[in-house]
C-alpha positions as CSV (number, residue, x, y, z in Angstrom):
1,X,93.7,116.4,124.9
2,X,95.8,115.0,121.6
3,X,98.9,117.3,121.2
4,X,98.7,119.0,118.0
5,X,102.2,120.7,117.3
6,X,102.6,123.8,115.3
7,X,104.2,124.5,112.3
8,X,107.5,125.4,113.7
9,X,107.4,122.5,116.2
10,X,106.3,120.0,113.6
11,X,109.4,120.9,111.4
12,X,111.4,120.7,114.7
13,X,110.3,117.0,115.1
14,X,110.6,116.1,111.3
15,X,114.2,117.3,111.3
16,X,115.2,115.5,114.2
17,X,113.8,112.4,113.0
18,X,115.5,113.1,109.7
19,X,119.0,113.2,112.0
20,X,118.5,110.3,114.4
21,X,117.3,108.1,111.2
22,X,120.5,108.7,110.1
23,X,122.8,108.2,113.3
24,X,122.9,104.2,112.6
25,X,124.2,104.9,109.4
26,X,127.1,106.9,110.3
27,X,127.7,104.5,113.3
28,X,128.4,102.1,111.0
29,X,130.5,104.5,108.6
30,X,132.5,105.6,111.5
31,X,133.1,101.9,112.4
32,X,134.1,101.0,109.5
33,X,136.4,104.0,108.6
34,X,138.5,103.9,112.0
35,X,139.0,99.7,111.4
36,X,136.7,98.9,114.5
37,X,135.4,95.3,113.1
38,X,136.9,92.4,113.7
39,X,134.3,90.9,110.2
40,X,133.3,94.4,108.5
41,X,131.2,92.5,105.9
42,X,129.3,90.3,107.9
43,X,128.2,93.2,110.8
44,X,127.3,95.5,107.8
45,X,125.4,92.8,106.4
46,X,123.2,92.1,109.9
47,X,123.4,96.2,110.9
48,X,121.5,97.0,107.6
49,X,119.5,94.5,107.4
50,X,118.3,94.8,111.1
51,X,117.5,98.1,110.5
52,X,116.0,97.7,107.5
53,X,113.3,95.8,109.8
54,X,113.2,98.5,112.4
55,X,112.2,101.1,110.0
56,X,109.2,99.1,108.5
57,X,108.1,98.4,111.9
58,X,108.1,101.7,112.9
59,X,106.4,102.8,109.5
60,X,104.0,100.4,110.2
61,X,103.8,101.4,114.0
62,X,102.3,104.9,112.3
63,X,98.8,104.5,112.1
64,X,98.3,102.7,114.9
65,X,99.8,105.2,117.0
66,X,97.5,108.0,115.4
67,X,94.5,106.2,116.4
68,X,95.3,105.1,119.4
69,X,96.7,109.0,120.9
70,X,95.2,111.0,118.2
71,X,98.5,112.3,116.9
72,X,97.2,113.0,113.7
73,X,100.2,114.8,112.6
74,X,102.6,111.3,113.0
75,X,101.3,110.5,109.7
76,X,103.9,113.5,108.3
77,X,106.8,111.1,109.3
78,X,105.5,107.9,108.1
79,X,106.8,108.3,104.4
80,X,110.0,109.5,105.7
81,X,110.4,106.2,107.5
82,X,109.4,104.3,105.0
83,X,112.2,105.8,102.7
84,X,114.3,105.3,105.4
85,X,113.4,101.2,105.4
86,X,114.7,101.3,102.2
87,X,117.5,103.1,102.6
88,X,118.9,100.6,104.9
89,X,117.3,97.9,102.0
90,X,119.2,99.2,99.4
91,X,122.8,99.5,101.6
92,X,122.3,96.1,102.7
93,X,121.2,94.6,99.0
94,X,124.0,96.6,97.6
95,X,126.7,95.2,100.0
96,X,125.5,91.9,99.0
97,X,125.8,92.6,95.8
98,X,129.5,94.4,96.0
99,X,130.9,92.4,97.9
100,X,129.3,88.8,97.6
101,X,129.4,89.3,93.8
102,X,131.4,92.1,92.9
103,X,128.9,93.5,91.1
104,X,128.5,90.6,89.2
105,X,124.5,90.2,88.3
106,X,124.3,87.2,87.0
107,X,126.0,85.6,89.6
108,X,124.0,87.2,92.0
109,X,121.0,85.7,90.3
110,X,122.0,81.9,90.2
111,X,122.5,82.9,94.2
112,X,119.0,84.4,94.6
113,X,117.4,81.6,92.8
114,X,119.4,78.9,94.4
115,X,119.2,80.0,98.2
116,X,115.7,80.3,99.5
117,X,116.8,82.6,102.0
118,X,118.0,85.4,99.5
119,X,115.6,84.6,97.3
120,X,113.6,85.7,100.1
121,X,114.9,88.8,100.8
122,X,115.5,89.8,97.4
123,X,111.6,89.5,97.0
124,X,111.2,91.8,99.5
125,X,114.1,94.4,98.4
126,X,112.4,94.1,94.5
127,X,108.7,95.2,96.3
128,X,110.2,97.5,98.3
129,X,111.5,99.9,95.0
130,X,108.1,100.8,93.5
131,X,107.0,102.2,97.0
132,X,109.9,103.9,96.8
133,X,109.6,105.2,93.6
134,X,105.9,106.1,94.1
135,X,106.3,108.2,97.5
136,X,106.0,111.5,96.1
137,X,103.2,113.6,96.1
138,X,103.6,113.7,92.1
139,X,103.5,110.1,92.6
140,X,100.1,110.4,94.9
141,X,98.5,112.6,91.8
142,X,99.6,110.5,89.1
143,X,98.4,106.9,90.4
144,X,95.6,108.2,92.3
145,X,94.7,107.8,95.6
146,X,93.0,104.5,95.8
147,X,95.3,102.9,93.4
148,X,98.5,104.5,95.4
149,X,97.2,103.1,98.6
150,X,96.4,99.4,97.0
151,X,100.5,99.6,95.9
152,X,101.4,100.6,99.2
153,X,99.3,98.1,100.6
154,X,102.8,95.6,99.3
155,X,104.3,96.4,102.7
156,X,101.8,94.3,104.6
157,X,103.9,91.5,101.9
158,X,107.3,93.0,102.4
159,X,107.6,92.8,106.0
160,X,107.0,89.4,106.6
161,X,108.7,88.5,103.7
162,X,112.0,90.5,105.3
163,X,111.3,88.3,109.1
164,X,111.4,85.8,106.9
165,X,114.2,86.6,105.2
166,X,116.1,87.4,108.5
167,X,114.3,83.7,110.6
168,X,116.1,81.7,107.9
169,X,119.8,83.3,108.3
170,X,119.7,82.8,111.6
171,X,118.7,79.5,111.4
172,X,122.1,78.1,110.5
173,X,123.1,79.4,114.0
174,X,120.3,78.3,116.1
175,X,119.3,82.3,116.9
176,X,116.0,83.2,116.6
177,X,115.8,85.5,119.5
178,X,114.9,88.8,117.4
179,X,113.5,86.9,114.3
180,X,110.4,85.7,117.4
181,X,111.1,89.5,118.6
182,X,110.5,91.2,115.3
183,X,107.8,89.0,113.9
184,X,105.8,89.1,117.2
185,X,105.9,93.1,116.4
186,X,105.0,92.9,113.4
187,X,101.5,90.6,114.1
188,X,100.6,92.6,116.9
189,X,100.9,96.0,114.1
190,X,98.9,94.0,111.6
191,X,96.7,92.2,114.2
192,X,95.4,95.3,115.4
193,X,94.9,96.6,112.1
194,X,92.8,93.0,111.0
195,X,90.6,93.9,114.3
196,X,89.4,97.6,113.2
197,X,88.9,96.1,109.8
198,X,86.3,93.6,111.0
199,X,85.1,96.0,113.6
200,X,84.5,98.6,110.6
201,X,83.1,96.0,108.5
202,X,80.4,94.9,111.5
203,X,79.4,98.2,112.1
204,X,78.9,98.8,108.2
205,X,77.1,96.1,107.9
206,X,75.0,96.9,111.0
207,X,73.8,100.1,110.0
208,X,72.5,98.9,106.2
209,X,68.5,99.6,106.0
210,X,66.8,96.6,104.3
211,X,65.3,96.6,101.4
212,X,61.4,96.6,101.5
């Protein structure tokens, strides 16, 4: 039997989701506030951006999950980790562009356009800001619900685009360790999602009475 929470436990689970998403953050503030890192920039750069890519997978895990246990009620937390993807997006775009650039933006363009790898990523940051944007209920209402879900159908773009990103950093060093880690998570979350397409597509197709 699928457990079904109630109301109070369901809140219970939201909030501490709320407070774990959070813990790497302050990790990293703590870190950096007591003079822990030997290279603050660089380990801010690769903590963000790693879990920047552990968030979408885990949004991304979501539905999946559902189906598979008939936790209906996980799809309550999937737009809070989605926020929370980009979250860690925006702290690592922004340290980029603070610190790289010094809030310089047209500097940080001519980088974007002239490194692949940024460009990259910066794709997948840009994509990232109208799900963002669009994650309210308001949002849901004003859109509409098939042209909501057809925008938010830009994460099935954004998170191979961010492996991507993350496969040609690591490239210079010859580490691709979790880039094959990551992007073998993410085609095992789409994957599954291509088969029960097809499969829902046969059956459809299946159960059409001919025309006489």
């Amino acid at each position: 039997m699928a457990f079904t929470p109630t109301p109070r436990q369901l809140t219970a689970i939201k909030s501490s989701a709320f407070v774990f998403a959070l813990v790497p953050f302050f990790a990293l503030v703590y870190l950096v506030a007591t003079d822990q890192l030997v290279e603050p920039l660089q380990y801010i750069t690769r903590n963000t951006g790693s879990w920047t890519l552990y968030f979408l997978c885990i949004t991304l895990a979501v539905t999946p999950l559902r189906r598979l246990s008939g936790w209906n009620w996980l799809l309550k937390l999937r737009r809070m980790m989605g926020l929370y993807a980009f979250f860690y997006a925006l702290l690592h775009f922004s340290t980029f562009l603070w610190f790289d650039h010094f809030f310089d933006v047209q500097e940080m363009l001519k980088d974007v356009a002239k490194r692949p790898f940024i460009t990259v990523g910066f794709t997948a940051f840009v994509l990232l800001v109208p799900l963002a944007v669009t994650s309210t209920n308001g949002m849901v209402r004003r859109l509409g619900g098939k042209r909501w879900q057809m925008l938010h159908k830009l994460v099935y773009v954004i998170a191979p685009l961010g492996i991507l990103h993350f496969w040609w950093m690591r490239a210079g060093k010859h580490d691709f360790n979790k880039p094959i880690l990551f992007g073998l998570i993410l085609l095992a979350l789409l994957g599954i999602r291509a088969w029960w397409a097809r499969s829902k597509a046969t059956t459809a197709s299946a159960t059409v009475v001919p025309r006489r």
